[in-house]
Backbone as JSON Lines, residues from 0, in Angstrom:
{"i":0,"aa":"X","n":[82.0,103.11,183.74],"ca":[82.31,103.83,184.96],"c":[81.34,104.99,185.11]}
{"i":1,"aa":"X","n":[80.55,104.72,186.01],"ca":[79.82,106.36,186.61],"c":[80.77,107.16,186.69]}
{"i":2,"aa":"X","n":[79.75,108.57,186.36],"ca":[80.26,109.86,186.53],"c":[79.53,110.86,187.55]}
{"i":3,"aa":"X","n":[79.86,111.4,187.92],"ca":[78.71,113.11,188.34],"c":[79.2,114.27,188.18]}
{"i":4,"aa":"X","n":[80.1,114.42,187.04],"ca":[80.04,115.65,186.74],"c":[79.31,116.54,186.26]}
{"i":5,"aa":"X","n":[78.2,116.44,186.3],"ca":[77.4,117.26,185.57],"c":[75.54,116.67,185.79]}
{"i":6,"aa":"X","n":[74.68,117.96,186.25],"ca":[73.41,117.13,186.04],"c":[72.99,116.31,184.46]}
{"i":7,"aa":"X","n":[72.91,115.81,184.43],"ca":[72.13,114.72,183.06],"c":[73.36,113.4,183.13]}
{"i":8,"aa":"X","n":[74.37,113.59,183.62],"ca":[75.29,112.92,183.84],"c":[75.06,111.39,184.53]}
{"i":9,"aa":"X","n":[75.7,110.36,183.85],"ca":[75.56,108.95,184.4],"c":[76.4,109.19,185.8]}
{"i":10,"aa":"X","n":[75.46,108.07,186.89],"ca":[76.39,108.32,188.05],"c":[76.11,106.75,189.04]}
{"i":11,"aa":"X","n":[77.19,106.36,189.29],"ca":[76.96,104.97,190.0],"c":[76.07,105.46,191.5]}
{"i":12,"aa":"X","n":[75.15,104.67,191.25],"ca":[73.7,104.76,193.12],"c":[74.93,104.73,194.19]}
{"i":13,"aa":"X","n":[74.65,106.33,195.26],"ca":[74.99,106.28,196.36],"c":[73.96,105.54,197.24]}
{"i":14,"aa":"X","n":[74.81,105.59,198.44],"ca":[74.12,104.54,199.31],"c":[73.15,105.61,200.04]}
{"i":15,"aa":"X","n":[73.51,107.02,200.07],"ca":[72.8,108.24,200.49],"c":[71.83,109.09,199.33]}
{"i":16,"aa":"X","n":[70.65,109.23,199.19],"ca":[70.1,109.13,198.44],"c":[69.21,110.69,198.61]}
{"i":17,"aa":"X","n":[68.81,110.49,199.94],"ca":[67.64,111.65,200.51],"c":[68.45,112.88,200.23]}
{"i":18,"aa":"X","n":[67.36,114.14,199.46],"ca":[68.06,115.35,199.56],"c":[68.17,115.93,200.76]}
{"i":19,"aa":"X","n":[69.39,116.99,200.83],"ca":[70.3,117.29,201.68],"c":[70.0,118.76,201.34]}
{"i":20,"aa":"X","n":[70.26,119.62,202.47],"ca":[69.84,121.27,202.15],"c":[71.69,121.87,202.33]}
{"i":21,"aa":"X","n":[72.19,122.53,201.12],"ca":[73.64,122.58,200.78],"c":[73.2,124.57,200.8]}
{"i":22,"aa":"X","n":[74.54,124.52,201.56],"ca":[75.38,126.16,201.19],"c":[76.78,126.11,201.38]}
{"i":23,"aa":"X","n":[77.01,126.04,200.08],"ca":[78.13,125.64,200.02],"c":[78.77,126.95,199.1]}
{"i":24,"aa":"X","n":[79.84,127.97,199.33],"ca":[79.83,128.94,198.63],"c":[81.13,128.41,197.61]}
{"i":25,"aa":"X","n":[80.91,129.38,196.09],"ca":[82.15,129.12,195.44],"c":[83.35,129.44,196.1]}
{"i":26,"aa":"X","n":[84.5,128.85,196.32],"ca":[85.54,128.76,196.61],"c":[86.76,127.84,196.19]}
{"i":27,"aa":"X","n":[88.35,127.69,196.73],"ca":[89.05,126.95,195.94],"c":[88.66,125.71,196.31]}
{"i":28,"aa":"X","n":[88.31,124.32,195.46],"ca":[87.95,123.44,195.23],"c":[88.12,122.47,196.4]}
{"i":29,"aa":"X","n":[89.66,122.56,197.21],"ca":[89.74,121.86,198.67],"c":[88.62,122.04,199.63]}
{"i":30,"aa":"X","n":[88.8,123.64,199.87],"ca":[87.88,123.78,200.69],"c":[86.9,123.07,200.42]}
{"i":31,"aa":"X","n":[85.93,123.54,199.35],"ca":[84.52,122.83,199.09],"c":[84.63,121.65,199.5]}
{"i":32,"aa":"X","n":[85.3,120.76,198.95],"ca":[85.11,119.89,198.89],"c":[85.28,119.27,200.31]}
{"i":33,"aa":"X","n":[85.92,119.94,201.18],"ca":[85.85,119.94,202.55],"c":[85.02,119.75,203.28]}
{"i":34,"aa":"X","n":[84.0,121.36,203.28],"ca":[82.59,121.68,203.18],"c":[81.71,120.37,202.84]}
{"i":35,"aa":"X","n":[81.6,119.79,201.96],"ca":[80.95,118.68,201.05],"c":[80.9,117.59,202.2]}
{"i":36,"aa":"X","n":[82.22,117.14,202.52],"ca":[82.28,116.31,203.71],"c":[81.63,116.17,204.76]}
{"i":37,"aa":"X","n":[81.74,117.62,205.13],"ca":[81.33,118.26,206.43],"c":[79.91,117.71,206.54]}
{"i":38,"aa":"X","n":[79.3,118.41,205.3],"ca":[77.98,118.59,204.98],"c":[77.2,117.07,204.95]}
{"i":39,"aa":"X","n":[77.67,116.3,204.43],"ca":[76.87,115.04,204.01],"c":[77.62,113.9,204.68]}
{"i":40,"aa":"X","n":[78.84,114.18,205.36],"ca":[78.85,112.6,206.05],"c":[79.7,111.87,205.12]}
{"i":41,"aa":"X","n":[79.83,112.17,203.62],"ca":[80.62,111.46,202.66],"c":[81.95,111.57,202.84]}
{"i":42,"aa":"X","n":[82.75,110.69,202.56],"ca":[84.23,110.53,202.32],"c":[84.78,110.77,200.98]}
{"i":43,"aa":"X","n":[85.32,111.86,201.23],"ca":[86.39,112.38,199.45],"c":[87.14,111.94,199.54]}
{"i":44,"aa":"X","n":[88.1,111.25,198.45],"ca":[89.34,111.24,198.34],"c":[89.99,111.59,196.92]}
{"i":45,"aa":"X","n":[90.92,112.24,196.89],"ca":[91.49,112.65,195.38],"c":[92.89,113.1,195.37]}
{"i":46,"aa":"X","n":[93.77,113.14,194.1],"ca":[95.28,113.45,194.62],"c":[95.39,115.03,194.53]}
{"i":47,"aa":"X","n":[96.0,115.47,195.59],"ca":[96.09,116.43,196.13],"c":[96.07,117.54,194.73]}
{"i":48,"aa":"X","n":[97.23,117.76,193.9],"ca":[97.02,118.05,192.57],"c":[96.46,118.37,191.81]}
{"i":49,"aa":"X","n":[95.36,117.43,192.18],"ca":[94.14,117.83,191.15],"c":[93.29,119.04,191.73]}
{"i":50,"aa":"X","n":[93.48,119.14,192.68],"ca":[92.87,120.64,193.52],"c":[93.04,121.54,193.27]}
{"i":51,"aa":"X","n":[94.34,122.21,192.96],"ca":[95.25,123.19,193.22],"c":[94.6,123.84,191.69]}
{"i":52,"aa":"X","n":[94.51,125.33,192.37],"ca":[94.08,126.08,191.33],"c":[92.93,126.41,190.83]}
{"i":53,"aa":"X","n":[92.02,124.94,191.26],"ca":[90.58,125.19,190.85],"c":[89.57,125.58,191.87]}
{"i":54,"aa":"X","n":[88.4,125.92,191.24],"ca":[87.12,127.21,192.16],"c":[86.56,126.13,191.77]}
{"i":55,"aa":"X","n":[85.4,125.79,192.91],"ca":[84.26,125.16,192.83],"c":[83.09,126.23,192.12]}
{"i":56,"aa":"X","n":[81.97,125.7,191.89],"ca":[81.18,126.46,191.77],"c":[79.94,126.24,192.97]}
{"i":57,"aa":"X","n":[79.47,127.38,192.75],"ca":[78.34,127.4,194.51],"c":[76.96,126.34,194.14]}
{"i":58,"aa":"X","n":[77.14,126.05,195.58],"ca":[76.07,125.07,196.09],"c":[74.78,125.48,196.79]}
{"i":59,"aa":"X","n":[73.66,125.32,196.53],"ca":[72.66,126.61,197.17],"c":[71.5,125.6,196.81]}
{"i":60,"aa":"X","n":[70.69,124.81,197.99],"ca":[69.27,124.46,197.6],"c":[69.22,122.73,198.24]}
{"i":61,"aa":"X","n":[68.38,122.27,198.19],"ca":[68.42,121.03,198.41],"c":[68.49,119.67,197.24]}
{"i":62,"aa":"X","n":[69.82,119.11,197.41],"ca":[70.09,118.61,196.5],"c":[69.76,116.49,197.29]}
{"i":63,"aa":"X","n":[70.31,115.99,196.12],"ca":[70.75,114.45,196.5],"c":[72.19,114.83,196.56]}
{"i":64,"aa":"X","n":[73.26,114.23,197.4],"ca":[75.05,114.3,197.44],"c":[75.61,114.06,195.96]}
{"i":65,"aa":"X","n":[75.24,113.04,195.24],"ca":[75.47,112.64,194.11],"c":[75.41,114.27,192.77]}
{"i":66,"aa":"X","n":[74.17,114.86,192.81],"ca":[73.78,115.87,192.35],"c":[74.81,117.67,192.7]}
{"i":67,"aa":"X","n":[74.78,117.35,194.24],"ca":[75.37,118.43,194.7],"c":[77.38,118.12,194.91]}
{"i":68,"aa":"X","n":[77.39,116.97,194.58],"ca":[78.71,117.2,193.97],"c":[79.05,117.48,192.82]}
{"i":69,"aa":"X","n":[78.03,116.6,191.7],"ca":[78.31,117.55,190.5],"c":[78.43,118.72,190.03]}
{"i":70,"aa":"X","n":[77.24,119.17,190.99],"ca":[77.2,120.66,191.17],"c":[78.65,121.23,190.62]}
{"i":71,"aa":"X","n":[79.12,121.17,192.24],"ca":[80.57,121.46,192.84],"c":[81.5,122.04,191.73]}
{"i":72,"aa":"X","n":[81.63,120.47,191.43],"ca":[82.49,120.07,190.01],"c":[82.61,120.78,189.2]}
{"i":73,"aa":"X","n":[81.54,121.14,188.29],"ca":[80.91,121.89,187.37],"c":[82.13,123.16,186.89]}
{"i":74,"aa":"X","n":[82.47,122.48,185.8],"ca":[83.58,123.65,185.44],"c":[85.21,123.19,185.58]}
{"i":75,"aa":"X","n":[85.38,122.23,186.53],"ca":[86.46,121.96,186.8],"c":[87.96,120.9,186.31]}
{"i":76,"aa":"X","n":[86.69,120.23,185.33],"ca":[87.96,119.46,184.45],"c":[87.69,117.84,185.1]}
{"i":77,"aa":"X","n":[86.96,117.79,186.45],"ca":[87.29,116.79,186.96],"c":[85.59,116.19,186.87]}
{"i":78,"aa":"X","n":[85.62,115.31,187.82],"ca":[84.48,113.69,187.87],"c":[84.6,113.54,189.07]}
{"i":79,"aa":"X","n":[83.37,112.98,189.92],"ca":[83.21,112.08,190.86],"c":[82.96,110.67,190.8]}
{"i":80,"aa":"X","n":[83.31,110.0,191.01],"ca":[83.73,108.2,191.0],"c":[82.72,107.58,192.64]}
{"i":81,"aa":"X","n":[81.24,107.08,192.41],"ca":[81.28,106.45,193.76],"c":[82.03,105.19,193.81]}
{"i":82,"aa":"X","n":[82.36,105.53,194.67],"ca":[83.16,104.0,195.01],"c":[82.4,103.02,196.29]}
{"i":83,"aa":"X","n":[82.59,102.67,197.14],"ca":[82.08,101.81,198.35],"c":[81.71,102.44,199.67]}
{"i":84,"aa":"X","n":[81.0,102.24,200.56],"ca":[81.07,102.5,201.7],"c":[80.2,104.08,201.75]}
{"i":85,"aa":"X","n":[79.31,104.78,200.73],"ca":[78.98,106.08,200.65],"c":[80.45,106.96,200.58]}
{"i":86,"aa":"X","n":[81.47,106.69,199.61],"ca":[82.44,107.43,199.57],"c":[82.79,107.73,197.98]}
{"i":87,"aa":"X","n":[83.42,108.99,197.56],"ca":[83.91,109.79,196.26],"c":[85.2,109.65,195.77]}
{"i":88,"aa":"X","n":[85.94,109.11,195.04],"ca":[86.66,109.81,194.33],"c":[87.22,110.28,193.31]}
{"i":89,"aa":"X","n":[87.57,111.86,193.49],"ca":[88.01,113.0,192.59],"c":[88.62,112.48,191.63]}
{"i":90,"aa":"X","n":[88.57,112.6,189.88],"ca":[89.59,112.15,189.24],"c":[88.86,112.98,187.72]}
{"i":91,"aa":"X","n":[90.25,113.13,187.17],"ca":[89.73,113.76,185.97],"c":[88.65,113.32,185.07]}
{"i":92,"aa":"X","n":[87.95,114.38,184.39],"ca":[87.13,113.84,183.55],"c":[87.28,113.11,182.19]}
{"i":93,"aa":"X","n":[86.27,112.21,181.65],"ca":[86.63,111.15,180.39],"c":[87.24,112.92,179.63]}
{"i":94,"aa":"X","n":[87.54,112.66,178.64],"ca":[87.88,113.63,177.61],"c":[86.81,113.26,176.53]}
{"i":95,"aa":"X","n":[86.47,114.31,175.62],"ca":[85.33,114.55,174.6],"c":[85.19,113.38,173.73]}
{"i":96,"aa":"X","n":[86.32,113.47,173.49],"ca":[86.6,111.92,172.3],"c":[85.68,110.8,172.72]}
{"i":97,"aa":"X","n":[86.15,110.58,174.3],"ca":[85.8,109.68,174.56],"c":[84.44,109.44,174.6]}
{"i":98,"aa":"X","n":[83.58,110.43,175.55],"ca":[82.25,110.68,175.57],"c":[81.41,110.44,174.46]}
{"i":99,"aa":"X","n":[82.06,110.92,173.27],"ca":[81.74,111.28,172.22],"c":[81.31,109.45,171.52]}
{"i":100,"aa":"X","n":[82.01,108.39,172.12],"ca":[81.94,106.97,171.24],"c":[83.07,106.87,170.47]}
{"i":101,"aa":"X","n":[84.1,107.39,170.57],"ca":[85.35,107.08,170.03],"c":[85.95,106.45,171.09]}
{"i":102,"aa":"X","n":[86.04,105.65,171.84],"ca":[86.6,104.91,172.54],"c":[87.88,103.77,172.02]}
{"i":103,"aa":"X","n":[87.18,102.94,171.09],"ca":[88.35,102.67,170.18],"c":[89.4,103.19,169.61]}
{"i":104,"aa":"X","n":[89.37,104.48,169.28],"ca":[90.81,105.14,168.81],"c":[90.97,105.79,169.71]}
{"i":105,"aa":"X","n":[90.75,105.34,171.33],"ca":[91.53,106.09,172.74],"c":[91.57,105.11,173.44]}
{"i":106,"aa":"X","n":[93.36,105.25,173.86],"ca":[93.84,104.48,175.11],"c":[93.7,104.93,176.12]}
{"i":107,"aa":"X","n":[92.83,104.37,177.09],"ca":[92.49,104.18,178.37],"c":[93.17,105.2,179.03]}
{"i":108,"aa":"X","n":[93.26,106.43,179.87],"ca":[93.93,106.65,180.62],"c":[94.56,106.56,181.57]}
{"i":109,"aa":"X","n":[95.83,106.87,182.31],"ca":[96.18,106.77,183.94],"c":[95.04,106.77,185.19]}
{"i":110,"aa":"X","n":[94.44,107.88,184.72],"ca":[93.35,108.24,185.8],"c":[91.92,106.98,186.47]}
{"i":111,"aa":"X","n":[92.58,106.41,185.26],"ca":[91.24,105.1,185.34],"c":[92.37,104.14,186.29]}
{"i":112,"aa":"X","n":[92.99,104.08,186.11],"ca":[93.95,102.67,187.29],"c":[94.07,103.82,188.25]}
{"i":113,"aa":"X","n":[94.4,105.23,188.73],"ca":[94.52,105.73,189.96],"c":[93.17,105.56,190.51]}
{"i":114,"aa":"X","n":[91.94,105.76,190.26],"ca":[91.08,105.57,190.39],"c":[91.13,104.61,191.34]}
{"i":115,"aa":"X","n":[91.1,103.44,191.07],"ca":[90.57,101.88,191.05],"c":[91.81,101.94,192.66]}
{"i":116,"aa":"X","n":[92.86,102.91,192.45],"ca":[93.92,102.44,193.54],"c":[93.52,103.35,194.61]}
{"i":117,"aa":"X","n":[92.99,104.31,194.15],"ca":[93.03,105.17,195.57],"c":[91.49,104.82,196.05]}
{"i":118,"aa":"X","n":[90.75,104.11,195.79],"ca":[89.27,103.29,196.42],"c":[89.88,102.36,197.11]}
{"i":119,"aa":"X","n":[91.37,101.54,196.91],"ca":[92.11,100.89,197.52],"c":[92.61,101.38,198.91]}
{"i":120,"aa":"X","n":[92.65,102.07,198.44],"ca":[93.78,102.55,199.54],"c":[92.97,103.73,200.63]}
{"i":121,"aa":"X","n":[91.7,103.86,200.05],"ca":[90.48,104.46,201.5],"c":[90.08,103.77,202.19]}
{"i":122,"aa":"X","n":[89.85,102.34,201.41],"ca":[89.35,100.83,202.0],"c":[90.36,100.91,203.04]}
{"i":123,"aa":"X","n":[92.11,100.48,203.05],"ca":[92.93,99.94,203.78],"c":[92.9,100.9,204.51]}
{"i":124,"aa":"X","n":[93.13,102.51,204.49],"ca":[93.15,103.57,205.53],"c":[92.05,103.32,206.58]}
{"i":125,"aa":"X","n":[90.59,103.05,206.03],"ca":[89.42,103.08,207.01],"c":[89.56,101.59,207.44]}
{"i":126,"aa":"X","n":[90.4,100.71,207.06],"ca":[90.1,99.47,208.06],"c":[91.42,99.59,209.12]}
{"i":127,"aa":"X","n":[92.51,100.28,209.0],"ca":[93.07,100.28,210.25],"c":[93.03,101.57,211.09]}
{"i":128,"aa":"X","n":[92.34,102.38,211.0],"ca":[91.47,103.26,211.97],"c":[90.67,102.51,212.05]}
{"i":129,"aa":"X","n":[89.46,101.94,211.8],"ca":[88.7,101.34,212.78],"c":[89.03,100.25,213.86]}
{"i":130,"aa":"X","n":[90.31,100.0,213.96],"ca":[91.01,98.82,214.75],"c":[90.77,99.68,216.35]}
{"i":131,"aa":"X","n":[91.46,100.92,216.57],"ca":[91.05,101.74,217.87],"c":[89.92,102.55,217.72]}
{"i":132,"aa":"X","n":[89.85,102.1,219.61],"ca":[88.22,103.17,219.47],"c":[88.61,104.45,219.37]}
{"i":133,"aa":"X","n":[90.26,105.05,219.35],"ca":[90.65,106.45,219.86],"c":[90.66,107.08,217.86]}
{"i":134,"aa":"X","n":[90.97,105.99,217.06],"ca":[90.7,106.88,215.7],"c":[89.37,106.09,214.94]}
{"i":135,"aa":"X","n":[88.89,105.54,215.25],"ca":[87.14,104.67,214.56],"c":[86.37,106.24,214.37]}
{"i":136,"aa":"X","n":[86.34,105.89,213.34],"ca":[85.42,107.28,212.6],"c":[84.3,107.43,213.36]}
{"i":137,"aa":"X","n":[83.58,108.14,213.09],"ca":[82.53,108.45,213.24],"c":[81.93,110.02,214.25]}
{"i":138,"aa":"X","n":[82.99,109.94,215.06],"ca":[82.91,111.21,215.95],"c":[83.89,112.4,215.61]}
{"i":139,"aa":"X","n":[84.72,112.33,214.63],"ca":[85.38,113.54,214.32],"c":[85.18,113.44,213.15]}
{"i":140,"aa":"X","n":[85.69,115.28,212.19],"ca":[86.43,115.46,211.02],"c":[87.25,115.51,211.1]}
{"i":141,"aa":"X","n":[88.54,115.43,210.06],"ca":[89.75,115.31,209.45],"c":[90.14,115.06,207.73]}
{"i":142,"aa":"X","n":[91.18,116.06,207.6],"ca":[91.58,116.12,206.45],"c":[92.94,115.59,206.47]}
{"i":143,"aa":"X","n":[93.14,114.4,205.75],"ca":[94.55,113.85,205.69],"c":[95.8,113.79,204.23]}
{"i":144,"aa":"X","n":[96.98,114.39,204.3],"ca":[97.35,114.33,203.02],"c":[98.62,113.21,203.23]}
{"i":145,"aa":"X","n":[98.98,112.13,202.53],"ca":[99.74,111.4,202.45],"c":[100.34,111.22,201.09]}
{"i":146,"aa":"X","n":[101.57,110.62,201.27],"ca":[102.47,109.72,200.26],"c":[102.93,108.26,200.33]}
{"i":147,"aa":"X","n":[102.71,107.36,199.61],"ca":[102.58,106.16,199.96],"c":[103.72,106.07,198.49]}
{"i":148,"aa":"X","n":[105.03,104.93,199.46],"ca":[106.14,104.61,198.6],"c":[105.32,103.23,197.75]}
{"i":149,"aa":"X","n":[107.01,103.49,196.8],"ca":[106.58,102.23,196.37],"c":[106.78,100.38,196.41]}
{"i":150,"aa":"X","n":[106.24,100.22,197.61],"ca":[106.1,99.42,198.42],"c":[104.39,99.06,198.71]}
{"i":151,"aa":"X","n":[103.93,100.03,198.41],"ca":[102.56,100.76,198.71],"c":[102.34,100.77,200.35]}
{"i":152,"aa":"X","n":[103.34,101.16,201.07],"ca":[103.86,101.57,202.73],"c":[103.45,102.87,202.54]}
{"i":153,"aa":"X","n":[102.53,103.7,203.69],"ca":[102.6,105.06,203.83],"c":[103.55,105.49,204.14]}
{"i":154,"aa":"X","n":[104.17,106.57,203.68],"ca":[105.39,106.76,204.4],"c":[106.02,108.51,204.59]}
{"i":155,"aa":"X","n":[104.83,109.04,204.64],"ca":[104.77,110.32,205.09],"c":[103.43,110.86,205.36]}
{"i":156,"aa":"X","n":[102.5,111.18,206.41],"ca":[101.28,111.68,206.41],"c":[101.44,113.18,207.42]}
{"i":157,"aa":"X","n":[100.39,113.82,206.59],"ca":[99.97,115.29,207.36],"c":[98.71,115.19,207.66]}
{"i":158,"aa":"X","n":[98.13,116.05,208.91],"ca":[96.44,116.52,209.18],"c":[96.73,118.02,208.51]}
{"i":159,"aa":"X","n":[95.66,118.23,207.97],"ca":[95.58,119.55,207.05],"c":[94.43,120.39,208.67]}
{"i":160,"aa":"X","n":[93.59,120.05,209.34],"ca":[93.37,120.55,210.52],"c":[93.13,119.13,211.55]}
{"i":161,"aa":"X","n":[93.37,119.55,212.91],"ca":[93.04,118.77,214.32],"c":[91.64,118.33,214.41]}
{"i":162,"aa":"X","n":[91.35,116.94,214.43],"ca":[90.02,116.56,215.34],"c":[89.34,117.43,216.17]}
{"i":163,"aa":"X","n":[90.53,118.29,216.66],"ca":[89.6,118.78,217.88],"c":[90.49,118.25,219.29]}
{"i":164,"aa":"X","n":[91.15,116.79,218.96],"ca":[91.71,115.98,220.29],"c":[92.82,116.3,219.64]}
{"i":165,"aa":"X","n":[94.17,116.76,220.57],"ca":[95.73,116.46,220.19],"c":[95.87,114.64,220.46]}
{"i":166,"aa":"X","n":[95.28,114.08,221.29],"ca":[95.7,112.87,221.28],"c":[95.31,112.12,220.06]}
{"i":167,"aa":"X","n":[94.32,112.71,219.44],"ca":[93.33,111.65,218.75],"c":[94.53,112.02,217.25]}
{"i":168,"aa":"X","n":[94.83,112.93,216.99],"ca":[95.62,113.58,216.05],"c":[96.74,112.73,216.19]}
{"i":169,"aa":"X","n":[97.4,112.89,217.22],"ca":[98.37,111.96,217.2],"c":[98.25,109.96,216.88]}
{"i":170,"aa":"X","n":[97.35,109.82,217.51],"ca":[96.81,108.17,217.33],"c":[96.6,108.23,215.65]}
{"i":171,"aa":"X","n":[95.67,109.12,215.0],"ca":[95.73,108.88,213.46],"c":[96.72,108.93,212.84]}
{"i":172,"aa":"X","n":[97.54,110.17,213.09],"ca":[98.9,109.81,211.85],"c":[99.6,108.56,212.43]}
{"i":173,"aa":"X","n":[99.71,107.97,213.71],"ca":[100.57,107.13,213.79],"c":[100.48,105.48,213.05]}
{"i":174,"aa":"X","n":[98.63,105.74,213.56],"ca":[98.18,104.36,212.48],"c":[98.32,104.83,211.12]}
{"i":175,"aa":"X","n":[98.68,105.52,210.65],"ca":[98.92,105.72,209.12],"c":[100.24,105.33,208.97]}
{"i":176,"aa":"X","n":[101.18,105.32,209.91],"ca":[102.27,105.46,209.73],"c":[102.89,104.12,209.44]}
{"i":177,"aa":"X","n":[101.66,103.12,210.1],"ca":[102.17,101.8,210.49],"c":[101.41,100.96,209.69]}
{"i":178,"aa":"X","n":[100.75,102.33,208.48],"ca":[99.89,101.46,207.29],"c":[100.49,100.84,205.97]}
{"i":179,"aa":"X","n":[99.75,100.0,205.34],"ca":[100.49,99.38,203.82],"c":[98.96,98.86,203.09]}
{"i":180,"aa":"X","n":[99.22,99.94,202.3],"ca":[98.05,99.56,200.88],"c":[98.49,98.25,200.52]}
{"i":181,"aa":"X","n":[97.33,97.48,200.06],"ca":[97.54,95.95,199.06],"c":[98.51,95.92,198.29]}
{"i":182,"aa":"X","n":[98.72,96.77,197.46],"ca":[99.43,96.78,196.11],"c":[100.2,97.78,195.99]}
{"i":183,"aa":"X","n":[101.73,98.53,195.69],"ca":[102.21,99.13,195.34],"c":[101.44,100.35,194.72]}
{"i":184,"aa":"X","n":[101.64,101.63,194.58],"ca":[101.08,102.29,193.5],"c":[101.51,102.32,192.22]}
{"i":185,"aa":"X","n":[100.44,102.74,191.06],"ca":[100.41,102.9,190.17],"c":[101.78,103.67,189.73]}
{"i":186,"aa":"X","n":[102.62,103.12,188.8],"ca":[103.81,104.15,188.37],"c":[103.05,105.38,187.69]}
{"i":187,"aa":"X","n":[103.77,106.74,187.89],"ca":[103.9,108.2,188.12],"c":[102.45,108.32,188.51]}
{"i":188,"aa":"X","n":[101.62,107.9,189.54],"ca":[100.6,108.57,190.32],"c":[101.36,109.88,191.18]}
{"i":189,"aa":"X","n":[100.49,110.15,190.49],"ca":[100.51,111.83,191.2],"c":[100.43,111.61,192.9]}
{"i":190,"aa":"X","n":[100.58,112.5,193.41],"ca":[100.89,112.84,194.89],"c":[101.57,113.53,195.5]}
{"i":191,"aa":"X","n":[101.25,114.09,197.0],"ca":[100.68,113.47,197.53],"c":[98.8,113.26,197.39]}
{"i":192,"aa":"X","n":[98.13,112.63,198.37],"ca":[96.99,112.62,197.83],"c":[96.12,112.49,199.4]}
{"i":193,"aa":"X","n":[95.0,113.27,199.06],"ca":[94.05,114.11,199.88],"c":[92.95,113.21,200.01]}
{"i":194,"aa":"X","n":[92.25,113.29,201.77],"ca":[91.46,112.37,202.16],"c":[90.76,112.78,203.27]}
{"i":195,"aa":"X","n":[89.34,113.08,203.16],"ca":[88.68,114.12,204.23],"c":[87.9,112.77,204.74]}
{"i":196,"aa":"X","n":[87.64,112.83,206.14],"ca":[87.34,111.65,206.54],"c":[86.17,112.51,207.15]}
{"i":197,"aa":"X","n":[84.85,112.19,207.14],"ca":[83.78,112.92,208.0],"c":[83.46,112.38,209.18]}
{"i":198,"aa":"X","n":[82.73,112.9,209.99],"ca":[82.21,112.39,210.94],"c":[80.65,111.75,210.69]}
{"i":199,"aa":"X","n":[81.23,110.84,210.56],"ca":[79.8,109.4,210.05],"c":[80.05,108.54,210.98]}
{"i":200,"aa":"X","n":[78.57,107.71,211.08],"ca":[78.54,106.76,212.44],"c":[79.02,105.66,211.29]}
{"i":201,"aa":"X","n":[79.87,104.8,211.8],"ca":[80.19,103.23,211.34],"c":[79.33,102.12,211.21]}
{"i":202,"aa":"X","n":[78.56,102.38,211.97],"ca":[77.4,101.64,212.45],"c":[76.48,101.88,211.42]}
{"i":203,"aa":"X","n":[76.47,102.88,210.84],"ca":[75.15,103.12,210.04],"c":[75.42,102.92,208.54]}
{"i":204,"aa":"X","n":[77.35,103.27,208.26],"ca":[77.62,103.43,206.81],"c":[78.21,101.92,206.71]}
{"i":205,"aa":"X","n":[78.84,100.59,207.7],"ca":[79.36,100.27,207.41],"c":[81.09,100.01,207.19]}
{"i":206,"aa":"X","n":[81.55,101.2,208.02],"ca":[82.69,101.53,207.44],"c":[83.68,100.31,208.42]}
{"i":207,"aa":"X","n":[83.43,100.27,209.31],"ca":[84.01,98.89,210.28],"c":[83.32,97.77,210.79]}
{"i":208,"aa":"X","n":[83.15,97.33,209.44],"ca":[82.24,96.02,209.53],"c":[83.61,94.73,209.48]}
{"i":209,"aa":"X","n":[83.67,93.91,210.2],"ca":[84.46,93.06,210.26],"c":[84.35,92.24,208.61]}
């Protein structure tokens, strides 16, 4: 599994590659990572949880996204995961042991199956927004926090801020409302869990490709 926590750090090839000119100041880790969105067009996703409490560290210079999230990171306990589509997600870091080549006398953690589920479940979020042209990415930001039963049915969503449109606000939580991940979640996944959607063209990343 790629990582980017850290420069020297293994990291699975984004699909965004060209450096990017970042000012991104230290702050609590949502924000940034907000910012991050804003900034590069990328899609975060991570459980809400894992936020709380932590300071990014500052972003200043022209980086690659891959690089200037590690940046970010840096200090925080956590990892970036590329997953599909030019998108991130947040999840704790291996632990020392592991790094270290002791892998054999360590069982796998939780964080590695939340992982694998919440790349799931950005996939299913971004394929039924792209069904209307009134929530199809590409022309707004949004920060979304949800809880998905276990059913893997959404079954509570918030906007952390407005598009910009009250209608368009309304059209997204409702298609969330009327969403269902593949698979149940992972038993005791943390949540709820956090999902900044940028304003990226579809057309260019892919994100509503039939």
């Amino acid at each position: 599994m790629g990582v980017a926590a850290s420069r020297g750090q293994n990291t699975d090839a984004p699909g965004q590659t060209a450096p990017i000119l970042f000012d991104i100041e230290a702050q609590p880790l949502e924000a940034a990572l907000d910012a991050f969105g804003s900034a590069t067009g990328i899609q975060v996703l991570y459980e809400t949880s894992l936020a709380a409490g932590r300071r990014s560290t500052k972003v200043e210079g022209r980086f690659t996204p891959d690089i200037a999230l590690g940046t970010l990171l840096t200090g925080t306990g956590l990892t970036a995961r590329y997953t599909t589509n030019d998108a991130y997600t947040i999840m704790r870091a291996l632990p020392a042991a592991h790094l270290a080549g002791n892998a054999r006398r360590y069982s796998p953690p939780d964080f590695a199956r939340y992982g694998h589920y919440l790349g799931m479940a950005q996939a299913g979020i971004l394929d039924v927004l792209c069904r209307s042209p009134e929530t199809r990415p590409g022309g707004y930001h949004a920060t979304l926090k949800f809880w998905i039963g276990s059913s893997g049915a959404i079954q509570k969503t918030a906007l952390l801020d407005s598009t910009g449109d009250h209608g368009r606000d309304s059209a997204i939580l409702g298609a969330l409302g009327d969403t269902t991940i593949y698979e149940p979640p992972p038993a005791h996944m943390p949540q709820p869990v956090t999902m900044v959607i940028a304003p990226r063209q579809p057309d260019d990343t892919g994100d509503c490709d039939p």
